[in-house]
C-alpha positions as CSV (number, residue, x, y, z in Angstrom):
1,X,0.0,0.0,0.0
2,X,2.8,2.2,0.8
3,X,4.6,1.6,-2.2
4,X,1.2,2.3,-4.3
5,X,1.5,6.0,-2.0
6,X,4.6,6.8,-2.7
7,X,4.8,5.8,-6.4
8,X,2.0,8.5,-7.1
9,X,3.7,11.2,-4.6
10,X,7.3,10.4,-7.2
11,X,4.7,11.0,-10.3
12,X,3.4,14.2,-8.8
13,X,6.8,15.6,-7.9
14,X,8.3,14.8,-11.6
15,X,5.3,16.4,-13.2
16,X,5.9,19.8,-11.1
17,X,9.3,19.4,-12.1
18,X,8.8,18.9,-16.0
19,X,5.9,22.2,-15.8
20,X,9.0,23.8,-14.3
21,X,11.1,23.0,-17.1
22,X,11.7,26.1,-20.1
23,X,12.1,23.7,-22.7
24,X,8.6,22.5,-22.7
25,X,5.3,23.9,-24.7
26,X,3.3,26.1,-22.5
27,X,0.0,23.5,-24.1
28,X,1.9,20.7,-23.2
29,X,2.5,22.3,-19.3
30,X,-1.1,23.1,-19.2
31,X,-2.5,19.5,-19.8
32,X,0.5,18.5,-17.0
33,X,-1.4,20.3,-14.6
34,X,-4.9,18.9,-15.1
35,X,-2.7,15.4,-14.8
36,X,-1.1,16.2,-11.2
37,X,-4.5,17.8,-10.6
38,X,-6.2,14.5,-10.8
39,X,-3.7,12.8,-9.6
40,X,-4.2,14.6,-6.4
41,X,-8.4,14.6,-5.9
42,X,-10.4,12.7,-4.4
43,X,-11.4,9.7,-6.8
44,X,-10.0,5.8,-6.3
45,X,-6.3,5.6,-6.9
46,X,-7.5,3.3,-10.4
47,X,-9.4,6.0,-12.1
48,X,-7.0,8.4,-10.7
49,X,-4.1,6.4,-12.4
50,X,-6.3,5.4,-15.3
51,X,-7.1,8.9,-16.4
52,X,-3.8,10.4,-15.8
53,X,-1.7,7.6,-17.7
54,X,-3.9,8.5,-20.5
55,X,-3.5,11.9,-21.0
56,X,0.4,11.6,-20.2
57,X,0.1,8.9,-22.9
58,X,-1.5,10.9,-25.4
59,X,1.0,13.7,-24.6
60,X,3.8,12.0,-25.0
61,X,3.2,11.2,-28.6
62,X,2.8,14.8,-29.8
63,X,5.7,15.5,-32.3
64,X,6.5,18.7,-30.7
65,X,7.7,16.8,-27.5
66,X,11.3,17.2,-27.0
67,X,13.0,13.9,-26.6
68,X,14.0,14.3,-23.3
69,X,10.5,15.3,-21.9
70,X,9.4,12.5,-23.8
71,X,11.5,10.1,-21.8
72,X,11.0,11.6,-18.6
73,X,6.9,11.0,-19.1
74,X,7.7,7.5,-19.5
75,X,8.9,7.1,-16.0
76,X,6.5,9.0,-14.7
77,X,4.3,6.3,-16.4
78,X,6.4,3.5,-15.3
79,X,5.2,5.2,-11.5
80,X,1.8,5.4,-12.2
81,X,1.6,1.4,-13.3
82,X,3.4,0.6,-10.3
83,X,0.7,2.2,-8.0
């Protein structure tokens, strides 16, 4: 259960830190937030995981990703399967 907890709180802390970061779209740091935003409320950790690795999903296949954004999504997907 722990591990679950502390998976999403690794997620939520690499997101803020990608929104933080000047090499990435303002749209693309936009649909971050709405991602740590649920990842935060209220709902079961499945539909809270389930929503946000789908938008981060999506996101990371937009051309306009720079590679290293890209890569850093995907372990902040890795996290969210783990939880």
């Amino acid at each position: 259960m722990f591990e679950k907890v502390d998976s999403l709180r690794q997620a939520i802390v690499f997101l803020k830190m990608l929104q933080d970061d000047s090499a990435v779209p303002k749209g693309m740091k936009e649909k971050m937030l709405s991602t740590i935003v649920v990842l935060e409320g209220v709902e079961p950790l499945m539909t809270k995981k389930n929503k946000a690795m789908a938008v981060l999903e999506a996101l990371s296949d937009d051309p306009n990703m720079p590679s290293m954004t890209r890569t850093q999504l995907y372990s902040v997907i890795s996290l969210l399967e783990v939880a």
